[in-house]
C-alpha positions, 0 to 999 in steps of 0.5 A: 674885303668889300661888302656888297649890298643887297638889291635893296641897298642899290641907288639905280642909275640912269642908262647912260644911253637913254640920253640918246634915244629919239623917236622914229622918224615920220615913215614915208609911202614909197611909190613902189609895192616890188622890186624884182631883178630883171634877168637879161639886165641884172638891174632892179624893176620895181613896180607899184601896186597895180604892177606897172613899172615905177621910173626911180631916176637915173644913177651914174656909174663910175670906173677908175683904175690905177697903176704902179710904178717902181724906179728901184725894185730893192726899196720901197721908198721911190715907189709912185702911182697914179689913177684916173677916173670916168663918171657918167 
């Protein structure tokens, strides 16, 4: 049967996750203090410091669908599909 040391008798081990730490990124001033939801749009309004709207750029948004065709309904092998997509 093993003994076991005491505290004492334990060689300490470096952390093996130590080696990946870094420091923090240098943080940035965003040019906004608020964003709130705008209940007729349901899109964020964020606004700086004074409360005047702060424009964050354009997104383009996306949509796609997807159909599925079957040429024998008892095997799953002769099944296909195709999709389509829109971006603006």
């Amino acid at each position: 049967m093993p003994t076991h040391g005491t505290p004492a008798d334990l060689t300490p081990v470096r952390p093996w996750g130590i080696g990946r730490l870094a420091p923090y990124p240098t943080t940035l001033k965003l040019p906004y203090a608020t964003v709130t939801i705008d209940p007729t749009t349901q899109l964020g309004v964020f606004r700086d410091l004074q409360g005047q709207t702060v424009e964050m750029g354009k997104h383009g948004t996306s949509s796609g669908t997807e159909t599925s065709t079957a040429t024998n309904l008892d095997s799953q092998p002769d099944q296909g599909h195709d999709q389509d997509s829109e971006q603006d």
